[in-house]
KOLMI-729271 format. One line per 10 residues: number of its first residue (from 1); their letters; for each residue x, y, z negated of C-alpha. Coordinates in steps of 0.001 Angstrom, whole numbers, plus 524288, in hexadecimal, padded with zeros to 5 digits. Layout:
NUM = A = X/Y/Z ~ ...
***
This chain:
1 = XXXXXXXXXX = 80000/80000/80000 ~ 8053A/80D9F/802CC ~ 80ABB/814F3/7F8EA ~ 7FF3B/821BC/7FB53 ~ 7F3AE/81776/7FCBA ~ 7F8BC/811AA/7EEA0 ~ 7F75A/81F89/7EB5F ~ 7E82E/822FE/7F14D ~ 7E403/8170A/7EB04 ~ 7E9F9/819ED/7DE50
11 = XXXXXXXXXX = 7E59F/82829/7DAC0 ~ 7D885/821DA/7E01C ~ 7D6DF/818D5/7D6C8 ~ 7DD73/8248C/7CAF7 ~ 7D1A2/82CE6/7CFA6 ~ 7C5B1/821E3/7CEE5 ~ 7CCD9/82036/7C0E2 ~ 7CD9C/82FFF/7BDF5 ~ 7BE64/82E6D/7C05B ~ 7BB0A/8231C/7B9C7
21 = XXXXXXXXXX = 7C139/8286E/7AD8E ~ 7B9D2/8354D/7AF23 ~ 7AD80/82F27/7A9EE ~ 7A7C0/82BC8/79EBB ~ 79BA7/821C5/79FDC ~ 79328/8235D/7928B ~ 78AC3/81821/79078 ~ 77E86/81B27/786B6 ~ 777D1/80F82/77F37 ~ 76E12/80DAF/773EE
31 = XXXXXXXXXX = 776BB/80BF9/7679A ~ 76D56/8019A/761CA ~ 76ABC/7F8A2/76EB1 ~ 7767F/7FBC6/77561 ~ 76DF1/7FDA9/7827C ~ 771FE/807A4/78B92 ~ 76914/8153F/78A3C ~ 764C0/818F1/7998C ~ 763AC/8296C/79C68 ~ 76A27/82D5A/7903A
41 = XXXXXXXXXX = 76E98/83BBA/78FA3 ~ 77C34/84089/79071 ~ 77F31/84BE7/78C01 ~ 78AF6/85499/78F06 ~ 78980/860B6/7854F ~ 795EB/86866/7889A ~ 79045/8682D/79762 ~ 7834D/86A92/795C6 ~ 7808B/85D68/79D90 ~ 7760F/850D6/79C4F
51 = XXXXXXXXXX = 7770B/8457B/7A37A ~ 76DE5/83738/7A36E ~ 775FD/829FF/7A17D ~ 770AE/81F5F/7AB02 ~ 767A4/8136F/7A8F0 ~ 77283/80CEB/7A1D9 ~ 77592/818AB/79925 ~ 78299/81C44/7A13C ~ 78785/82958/7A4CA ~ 7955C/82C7D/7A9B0
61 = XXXXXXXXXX = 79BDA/83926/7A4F2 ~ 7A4C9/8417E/7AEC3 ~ 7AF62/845CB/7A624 ~ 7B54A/84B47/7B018 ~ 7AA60/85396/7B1A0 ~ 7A627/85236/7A24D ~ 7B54E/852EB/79B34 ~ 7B7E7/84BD7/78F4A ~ 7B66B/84E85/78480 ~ 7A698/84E8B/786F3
71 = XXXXXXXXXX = 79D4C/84EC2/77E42 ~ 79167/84715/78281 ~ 7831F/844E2/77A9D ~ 77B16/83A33/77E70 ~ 76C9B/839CB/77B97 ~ 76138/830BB/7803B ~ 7514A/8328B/77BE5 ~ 7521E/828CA/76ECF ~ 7603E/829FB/76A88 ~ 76737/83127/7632C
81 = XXXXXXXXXX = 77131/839E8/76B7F ~ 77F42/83848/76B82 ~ 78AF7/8417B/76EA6 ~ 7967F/83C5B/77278 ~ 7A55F/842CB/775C3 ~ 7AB1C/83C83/78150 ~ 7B970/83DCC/77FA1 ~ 7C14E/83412/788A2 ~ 7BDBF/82F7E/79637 ~ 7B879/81F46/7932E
91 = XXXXXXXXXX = 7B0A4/81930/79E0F ~ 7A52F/815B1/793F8 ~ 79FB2/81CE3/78887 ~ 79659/8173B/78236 ~ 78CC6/81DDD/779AF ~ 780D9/817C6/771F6 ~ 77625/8205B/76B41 ~ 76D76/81B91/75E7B ~ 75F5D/81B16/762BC ~ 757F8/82733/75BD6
101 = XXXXXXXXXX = 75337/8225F/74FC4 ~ 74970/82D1B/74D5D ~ 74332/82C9D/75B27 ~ 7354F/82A89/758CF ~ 72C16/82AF0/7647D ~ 72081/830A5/75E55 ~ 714AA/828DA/759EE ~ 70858/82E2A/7611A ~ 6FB94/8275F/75B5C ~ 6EF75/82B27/7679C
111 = XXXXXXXXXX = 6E4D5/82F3E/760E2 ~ 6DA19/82407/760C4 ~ 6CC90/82D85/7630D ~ 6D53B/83402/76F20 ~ 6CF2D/831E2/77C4E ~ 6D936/82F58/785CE ~ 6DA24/83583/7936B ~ 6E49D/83474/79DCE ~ 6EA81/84179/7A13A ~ 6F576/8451A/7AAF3
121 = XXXXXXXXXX = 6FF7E/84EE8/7A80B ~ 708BC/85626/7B25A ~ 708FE/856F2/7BF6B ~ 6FFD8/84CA9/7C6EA ~ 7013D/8521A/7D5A3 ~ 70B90/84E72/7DD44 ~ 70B93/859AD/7E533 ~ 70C4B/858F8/7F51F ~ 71A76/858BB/7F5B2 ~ 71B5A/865EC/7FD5C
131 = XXXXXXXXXX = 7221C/86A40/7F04F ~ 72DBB/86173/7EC71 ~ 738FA/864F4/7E3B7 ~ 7463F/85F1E/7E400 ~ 74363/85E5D/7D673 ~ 75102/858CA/7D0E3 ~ 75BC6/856D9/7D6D6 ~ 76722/84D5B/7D2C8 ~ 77653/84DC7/7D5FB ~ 7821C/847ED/7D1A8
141 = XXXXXXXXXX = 78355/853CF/7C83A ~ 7756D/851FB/7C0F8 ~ 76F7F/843A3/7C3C4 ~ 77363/83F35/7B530 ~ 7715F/84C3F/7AE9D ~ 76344/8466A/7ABED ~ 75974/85335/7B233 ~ 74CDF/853F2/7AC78 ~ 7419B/85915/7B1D2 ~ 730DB/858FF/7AF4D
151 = XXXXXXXXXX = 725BB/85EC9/7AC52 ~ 71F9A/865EB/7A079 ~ 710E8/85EBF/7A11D ~ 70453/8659F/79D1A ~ 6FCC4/85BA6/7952C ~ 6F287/85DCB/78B8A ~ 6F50B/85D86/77CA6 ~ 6EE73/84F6B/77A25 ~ 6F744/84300/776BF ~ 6FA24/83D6B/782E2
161 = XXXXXXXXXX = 6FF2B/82EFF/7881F ~ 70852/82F5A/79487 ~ 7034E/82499/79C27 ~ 70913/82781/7A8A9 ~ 71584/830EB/7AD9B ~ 71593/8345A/7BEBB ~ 71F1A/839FB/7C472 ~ 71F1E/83DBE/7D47F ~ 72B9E/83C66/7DA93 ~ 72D5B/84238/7E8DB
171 = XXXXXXXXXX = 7392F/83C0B/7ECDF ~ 74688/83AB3/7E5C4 ~ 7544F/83AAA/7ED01 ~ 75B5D/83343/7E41D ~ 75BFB/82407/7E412 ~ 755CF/82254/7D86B ~ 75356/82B62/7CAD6 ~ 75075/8281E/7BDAB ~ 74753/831B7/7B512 ~ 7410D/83022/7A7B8
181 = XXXXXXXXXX = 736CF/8377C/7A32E ~ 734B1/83EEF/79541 ~ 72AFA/845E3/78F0F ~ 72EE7/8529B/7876F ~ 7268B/85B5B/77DCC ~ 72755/8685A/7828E ~ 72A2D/874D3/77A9A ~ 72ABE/883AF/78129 ~ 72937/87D99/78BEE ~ 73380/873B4/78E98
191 = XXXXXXXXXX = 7360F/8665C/78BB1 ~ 73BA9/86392/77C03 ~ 73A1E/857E2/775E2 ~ 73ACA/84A04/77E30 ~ 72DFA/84223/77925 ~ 73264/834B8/7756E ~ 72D76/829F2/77FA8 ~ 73273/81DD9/78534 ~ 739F5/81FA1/791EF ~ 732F7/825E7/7A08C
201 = XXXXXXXXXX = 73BCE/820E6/7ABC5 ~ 73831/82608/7BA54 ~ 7421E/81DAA/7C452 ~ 73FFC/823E4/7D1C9 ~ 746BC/8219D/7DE7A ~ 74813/827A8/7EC53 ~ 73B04/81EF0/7EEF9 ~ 7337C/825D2/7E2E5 ~ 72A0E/82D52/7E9F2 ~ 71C75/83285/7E2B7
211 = XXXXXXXXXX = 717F5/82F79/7D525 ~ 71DF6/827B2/7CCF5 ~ 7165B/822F5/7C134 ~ 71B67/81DEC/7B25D ~ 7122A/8174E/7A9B8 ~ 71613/819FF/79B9F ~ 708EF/816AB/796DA ~ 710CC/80C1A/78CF8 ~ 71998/813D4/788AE ~ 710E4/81B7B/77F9D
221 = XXXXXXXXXX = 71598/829DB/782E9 ~ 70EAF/83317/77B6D ~ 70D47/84152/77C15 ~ 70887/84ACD/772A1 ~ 6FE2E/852FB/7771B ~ 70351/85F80/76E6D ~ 71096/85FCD/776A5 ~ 712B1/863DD/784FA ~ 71B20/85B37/78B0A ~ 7253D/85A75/7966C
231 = XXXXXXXXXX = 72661/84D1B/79E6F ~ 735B5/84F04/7A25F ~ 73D76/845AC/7ACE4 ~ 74AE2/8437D/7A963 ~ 75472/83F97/7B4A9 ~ 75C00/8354C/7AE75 ~ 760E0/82CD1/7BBA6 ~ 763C5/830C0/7CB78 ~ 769E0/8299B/7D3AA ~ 76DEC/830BF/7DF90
241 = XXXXXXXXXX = 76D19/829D4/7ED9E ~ 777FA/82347/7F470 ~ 78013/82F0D/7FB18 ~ 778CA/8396E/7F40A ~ 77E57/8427F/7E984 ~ 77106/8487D/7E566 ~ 761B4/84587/7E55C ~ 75406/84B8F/7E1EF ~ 74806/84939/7DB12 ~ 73CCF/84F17/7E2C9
251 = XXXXXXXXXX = 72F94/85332/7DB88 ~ 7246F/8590A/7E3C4 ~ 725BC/8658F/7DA96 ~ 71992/86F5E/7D70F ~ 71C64/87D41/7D508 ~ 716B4/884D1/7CF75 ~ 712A9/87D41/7C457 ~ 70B6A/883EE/7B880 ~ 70BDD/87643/7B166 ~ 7135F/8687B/7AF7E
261 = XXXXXXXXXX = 71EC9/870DA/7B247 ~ 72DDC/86B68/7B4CA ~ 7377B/86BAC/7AB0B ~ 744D0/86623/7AC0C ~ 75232/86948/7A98D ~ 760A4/863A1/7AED7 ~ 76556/86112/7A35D ~ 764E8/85E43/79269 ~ 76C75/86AF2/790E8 ~ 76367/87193/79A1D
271 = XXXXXXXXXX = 756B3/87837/793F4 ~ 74ADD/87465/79A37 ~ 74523/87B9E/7A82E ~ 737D9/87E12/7ABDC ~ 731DE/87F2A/7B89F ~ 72425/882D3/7BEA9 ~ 72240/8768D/7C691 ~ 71F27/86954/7C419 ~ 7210C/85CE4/7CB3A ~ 7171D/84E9A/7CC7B
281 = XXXXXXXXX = 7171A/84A8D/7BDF8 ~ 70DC4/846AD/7B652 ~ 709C0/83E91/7A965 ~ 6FEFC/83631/7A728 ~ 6F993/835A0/79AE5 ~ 6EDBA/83010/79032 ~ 6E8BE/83C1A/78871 ~ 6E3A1/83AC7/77B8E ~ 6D887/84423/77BA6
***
C-alpha cells in the first residue's frame, strides 16, 4: 500500500473516532423496574434547550456542540426529576429516576342523580382545505426539541368524561411522527398544570390523511367542570424521509378564530404563544348534567 493512501485511510478512521467520542448517549430507565422510560425530557439549562429521548429512552448529546462540563436535568410525567453534570466524554450514561411517590391521579366520584349527555368540545369542521398551514415544521436542528402545540377548548363547567379525542391530519412530509396528547388546566390564559392521565399516543405517517380517532373511553379521564382546559400535542418522534433534511405537518388551519384557539411553544424554556386560529380538533365527551 502506498505510503499517502496509508495516510487517507488513517486520519479517516482518527476522524470517525474524533466523532464517535464527541457524544454522549444518556439512557433513562425507571429506578424500581429497570425498564427503559420512552419521550423523557432533557434538559440543557445553561442553553436554554429541551429535547425528547426516543421509544427506548435514548438521546445522544453533541458535546461538540453542547461542551463538557454540561449540566443536564431529566424529567418524565410520574418521576421525580434528576440533574445530572456530564463531565467526561463516555459512550453511555445511564441515568434512572424514582417513580413520584406523591403522584396521585385524582379520585373523581360522578355524581349518581347526574343525567349524562354526550357533548363535543373544539373544533368539529374540517374545513375545505382552501386554508392549510404548514403548521410545524421539523429539521435536523429541532426534530428532538419536543414542539408542542393545541388548542385552548371552550367546554362548559359540568364534570365531564373524555370518551373520544379526533384529530384531522392533511398530509405530513415526514416518514412517520410520533405525538402524545395532554390535557392542561389553564390559568390567564395559558396552559399550567399537566392533569394526570394515562398516556395519548397519535402515530401518523405520510399515508395519514383525514381524521384520526382515539378511544380513551377506558382510561377514565376526567375533567373538572370548574377549570378551562387546554388539549396540547407534544412532538416527541420524526423521522425524516430518505434524502430529506426537513418535513411538515400540514393542518387545514382557520383564522380568524374567536375560540378553541392554538397555543404552542418551541420549547420548556419558552413561555407559552397564543394565536387566533384553530385547527380540526375536537373532544368527545359524557357530561354530567
Amino acid at each position: 500500500m502506498r505510503p499517502m493512501k496509508k495516510i487517507l485511510i488513517l486520519c479517516f478512521f482518527i476522524a470517525i473516532s474524533t466523532i464517535a467520542q464527541a457524544q454522549i448517549t444518556i439512557q433513562v430507565s425507571d429506578e424500581e423496574t429497570k425498564e427503559t422510560i420512552e419521550f423523557a425530557s432533557i434538559l440543557l439549562p445553561e442553553h436554554k434547550k429541551s429535547f425528547v429521548t426516543d421509544e427506548h429512552g435514548k438521546f445522544l448529546i453533541d458535546t461538540n456542540k453542547y461542551t463538557l462540563p454540561l449540566n443536564v436535568i431529566v424529567q418524565q410525567f410520574g418521576f421525580e426529576s434528576k440533574e445530572i453534570a456530564l463531565q467526561n466524554v463516555t459512550g453511555l450514561y445511564n441515568v434512572y429516576l424514582n417513580p413520584e411517590s406523591e403522584l396521585l391521579r385524582e379520585v373523581i366520584i360522578p355524581p349518581k342523580n347526574a343525567k349524562i349527555k354526550e357533548r363535543i368540545f373544539g373544533r368539529t369542521s374540517e374545513g375545505s382545505g382552501k386554508i392549510v398551514g404548514t403548521f410545524k415544521d421539523y429539521h435536523k436542528e429541532n426534530r428532538y426539541a419536543g414542539l408542542e402545540f393545541g388548542l385552548i377548548l371552550n367546554t362548559n363547567n359540568k364534570l365531564k368524561k373524555v370518551k373520544k379525542i379526533h384529530w384531522h391530519i392533511n398530509s405530513l412530509t415526514l416518514q412517520r411522527a410520533v405525538y402524545s396528547l395532554y390535557f392542561y388546566e389553564v390559568e390567564n390564559g395559558k396552559p399550567s398544570k399537566k392533569i394526570s392521565h394515562a398516556d395519548i399516543n397519535f402515530t401518523i405517517t405520510d399515508k395519514s390523511k383525514g381524521w384520526m380517532v382515539i378511544n380513551t373511553e377506558d382510561l377514565d379521564i376526567y375533567i373538572d367542570g370548574t377549570k378551562k382546559i387546554a388539549a396540547v400535542l407534544k412532538t416527541q418522534k420524526v423521522e425524516l424521509k430518505n434524502g430529506t433534511e426537513e418535513g411538515s405537518l400540514i393542518l387545514n388551519i382557520g383564522i380568524p378564530a374567536v375560540s378553541n384557539i392554538i397555543t404552542g411553544r418551541d420549547s420548556q424554556y419558552e413561555e407559552w404563544e397564543k394565536a387566533p386560529a384553530n385547527f380540526p380538533f375536537y373532544i368527545t365527551v359524557d357530561s354530567y348534567e
